[in-house]
PyMOL CGO cylinders between C-alpha atoms (Angstrom):
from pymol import cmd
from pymol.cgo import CYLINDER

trace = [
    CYLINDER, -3.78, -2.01, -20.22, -3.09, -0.81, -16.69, 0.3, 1, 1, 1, 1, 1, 1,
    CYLINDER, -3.09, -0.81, -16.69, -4.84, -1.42, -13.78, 0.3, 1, 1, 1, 1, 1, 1,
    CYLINDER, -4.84, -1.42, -13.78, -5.24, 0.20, -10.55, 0.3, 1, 1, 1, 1, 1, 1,
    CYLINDER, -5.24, 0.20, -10.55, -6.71, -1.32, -7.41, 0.3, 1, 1, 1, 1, 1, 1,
    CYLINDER, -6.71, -1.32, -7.41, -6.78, 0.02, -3.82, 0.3, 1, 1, 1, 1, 1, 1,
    CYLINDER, -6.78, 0.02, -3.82, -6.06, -1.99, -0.82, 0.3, 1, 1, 1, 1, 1, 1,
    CYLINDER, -6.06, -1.99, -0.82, -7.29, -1.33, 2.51, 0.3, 1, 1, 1, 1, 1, 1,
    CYLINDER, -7.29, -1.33, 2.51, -4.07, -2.39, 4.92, 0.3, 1, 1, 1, 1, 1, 1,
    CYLINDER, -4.07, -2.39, 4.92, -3.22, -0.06, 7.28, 0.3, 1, 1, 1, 1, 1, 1,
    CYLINDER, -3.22, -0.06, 7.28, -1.63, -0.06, 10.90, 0.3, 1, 1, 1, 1, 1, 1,
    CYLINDER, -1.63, -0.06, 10.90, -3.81, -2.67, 11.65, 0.3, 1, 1, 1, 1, 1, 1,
    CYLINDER, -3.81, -2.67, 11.65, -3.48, -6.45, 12.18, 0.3, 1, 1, 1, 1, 1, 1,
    CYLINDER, -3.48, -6.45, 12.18, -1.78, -7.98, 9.20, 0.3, 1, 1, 1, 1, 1, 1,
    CYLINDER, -1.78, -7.98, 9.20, -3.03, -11.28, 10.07, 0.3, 1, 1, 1, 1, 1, 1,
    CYLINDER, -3.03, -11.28, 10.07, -6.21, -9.79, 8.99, 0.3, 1, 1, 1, 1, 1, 1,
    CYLINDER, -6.21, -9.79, 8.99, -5.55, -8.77, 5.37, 0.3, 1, 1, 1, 1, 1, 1,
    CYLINDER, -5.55, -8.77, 5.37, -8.12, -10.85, 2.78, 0.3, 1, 1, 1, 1, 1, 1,
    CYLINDER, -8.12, -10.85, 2.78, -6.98, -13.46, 0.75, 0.3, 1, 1, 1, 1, 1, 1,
    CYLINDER, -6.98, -13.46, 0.75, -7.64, -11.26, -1.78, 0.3, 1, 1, 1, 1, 1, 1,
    CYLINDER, -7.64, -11.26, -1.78, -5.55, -8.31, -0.96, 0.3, 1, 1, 1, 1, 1, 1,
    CYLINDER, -5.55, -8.31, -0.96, -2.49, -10.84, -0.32, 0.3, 1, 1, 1, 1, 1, 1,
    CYLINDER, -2.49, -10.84, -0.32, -2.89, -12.19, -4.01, 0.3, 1, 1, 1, 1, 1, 1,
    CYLINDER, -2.89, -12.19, -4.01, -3.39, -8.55, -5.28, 0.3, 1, 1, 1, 1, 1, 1,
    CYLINDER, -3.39, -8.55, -5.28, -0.50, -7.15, -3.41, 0.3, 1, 1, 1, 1, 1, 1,
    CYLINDER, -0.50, -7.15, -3.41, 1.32, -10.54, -4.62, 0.3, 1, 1, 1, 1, 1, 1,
    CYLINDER, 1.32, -10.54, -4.62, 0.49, -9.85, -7.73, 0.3, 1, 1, 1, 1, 1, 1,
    CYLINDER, 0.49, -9.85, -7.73, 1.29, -6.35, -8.54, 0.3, 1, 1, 1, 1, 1, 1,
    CYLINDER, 1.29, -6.35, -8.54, 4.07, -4.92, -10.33, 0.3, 1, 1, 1, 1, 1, 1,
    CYLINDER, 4.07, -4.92, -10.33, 4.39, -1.49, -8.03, 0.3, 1, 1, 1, 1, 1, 1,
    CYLINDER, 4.39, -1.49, -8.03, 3.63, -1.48, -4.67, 0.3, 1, 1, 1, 1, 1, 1,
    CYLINDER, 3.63, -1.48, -4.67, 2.73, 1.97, -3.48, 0.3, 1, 1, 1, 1, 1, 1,
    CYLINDER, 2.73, 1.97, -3.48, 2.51, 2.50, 0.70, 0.3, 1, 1, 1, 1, 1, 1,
    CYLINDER, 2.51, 2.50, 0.70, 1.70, 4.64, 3.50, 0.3, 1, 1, 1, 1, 1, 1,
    CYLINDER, 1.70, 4.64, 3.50, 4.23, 4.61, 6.46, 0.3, 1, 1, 1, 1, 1, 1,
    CYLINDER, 4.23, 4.61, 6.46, 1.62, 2.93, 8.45, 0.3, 1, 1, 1, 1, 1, 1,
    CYLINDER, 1.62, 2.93, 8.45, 1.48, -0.13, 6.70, 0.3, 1, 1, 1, 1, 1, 1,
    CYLINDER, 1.48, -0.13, 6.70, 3.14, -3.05, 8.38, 0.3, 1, 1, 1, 1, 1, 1,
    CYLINDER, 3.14, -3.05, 8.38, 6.76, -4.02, 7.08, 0.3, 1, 1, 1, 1, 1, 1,
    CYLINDER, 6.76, -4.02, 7.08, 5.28, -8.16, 7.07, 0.3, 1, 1, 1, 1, 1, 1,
    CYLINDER, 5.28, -8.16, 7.07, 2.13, -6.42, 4.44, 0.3, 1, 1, 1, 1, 1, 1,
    CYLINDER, 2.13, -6.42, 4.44, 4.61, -4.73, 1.74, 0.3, 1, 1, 1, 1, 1, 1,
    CYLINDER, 4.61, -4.73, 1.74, 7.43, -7.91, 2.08, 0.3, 1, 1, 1, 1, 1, 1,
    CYLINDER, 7.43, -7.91, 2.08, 3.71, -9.87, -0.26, 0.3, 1, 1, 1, 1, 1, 1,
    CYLINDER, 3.71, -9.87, -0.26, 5.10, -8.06, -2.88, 0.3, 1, 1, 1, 1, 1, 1,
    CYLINDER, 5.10, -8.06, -2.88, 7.06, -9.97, -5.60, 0.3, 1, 1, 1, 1, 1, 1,
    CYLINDER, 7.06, -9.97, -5.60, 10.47, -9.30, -5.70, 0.3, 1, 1, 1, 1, 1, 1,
    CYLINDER, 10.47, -9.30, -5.70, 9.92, -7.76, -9.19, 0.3, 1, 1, 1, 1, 1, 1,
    CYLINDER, 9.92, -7.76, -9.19, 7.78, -5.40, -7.81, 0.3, 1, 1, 1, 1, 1, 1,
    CYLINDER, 7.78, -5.40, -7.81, 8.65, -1.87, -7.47, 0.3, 1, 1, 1, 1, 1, 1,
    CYLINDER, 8.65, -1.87, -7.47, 7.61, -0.68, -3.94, 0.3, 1, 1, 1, 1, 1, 1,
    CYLINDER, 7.61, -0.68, -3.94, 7.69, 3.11, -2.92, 0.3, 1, 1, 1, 1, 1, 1,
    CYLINDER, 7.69, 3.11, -2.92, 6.84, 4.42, 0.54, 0.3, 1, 1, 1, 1, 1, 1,
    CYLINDER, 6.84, 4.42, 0.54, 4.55, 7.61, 0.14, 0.3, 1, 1, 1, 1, 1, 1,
    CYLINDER, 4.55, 7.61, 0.14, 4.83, 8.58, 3.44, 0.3, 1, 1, 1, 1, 1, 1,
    CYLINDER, 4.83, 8.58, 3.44, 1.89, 9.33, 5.30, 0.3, 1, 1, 1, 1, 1, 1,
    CYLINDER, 1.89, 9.33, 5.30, -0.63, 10.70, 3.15, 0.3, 1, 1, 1, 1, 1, 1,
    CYLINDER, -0.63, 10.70, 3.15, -2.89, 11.30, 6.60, 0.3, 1, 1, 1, 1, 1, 1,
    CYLINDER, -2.89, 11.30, 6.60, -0.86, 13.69, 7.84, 0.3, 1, 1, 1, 1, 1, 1,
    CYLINDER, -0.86, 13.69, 7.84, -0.19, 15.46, 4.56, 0.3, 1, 1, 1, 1, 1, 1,
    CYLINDER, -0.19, 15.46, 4.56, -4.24, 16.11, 4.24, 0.3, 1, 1, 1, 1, 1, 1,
    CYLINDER, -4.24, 16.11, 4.24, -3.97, 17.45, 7.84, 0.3, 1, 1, 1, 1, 1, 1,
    CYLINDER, -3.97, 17.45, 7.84, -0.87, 19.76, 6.45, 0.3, 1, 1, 1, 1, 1, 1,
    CYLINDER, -0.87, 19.76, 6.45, -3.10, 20.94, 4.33, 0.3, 1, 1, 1, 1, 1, 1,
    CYLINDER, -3.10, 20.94, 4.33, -1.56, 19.43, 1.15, 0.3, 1, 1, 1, 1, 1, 1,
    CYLINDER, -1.56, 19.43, 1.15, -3.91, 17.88, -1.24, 0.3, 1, 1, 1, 1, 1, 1,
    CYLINDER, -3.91, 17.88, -1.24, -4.28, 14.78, -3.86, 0.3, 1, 1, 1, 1, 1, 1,
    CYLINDER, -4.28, 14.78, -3.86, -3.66, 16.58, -6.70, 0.3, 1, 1, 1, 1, 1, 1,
    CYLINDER, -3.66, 16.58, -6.70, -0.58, 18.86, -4.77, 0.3, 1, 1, 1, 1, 1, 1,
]
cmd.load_cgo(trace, "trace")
């Protein structure tokens, strides 16, 4: 079964990421990312783990790209 979960860490603080998110993240085998996210955030991943920036989606919307482009 896969499983998808979503977690908030953006250009923010990464001393405030949950407990949660840090086992998630931890825990996952791919790692997808926005630019924005701090470097010390992704490095939670597993070395295992497949991590892929996406760029910045934020700007993409503004581009006028959308989720399903």
């Amino acid at each position: 079964m896969i499983s998808v979960t979503f977690v908030g860490a953006g250009p923010g603080d990464p001393g405030l990421l949950t407990v949660r998110a840090a086992d998630v993240i931890g825990a996952a085998d791919v790692v997808l990312f926005d630019e924005g996210v701090p470097a010390s955030v992704v490095a939670r991943a597993s070395a295992a783990a497949v991590e892929r920036c996406v760029k910045n989606f934020a700007q993409l919307r503004t581009a006028g790209a959308s989720r399903d482009d």
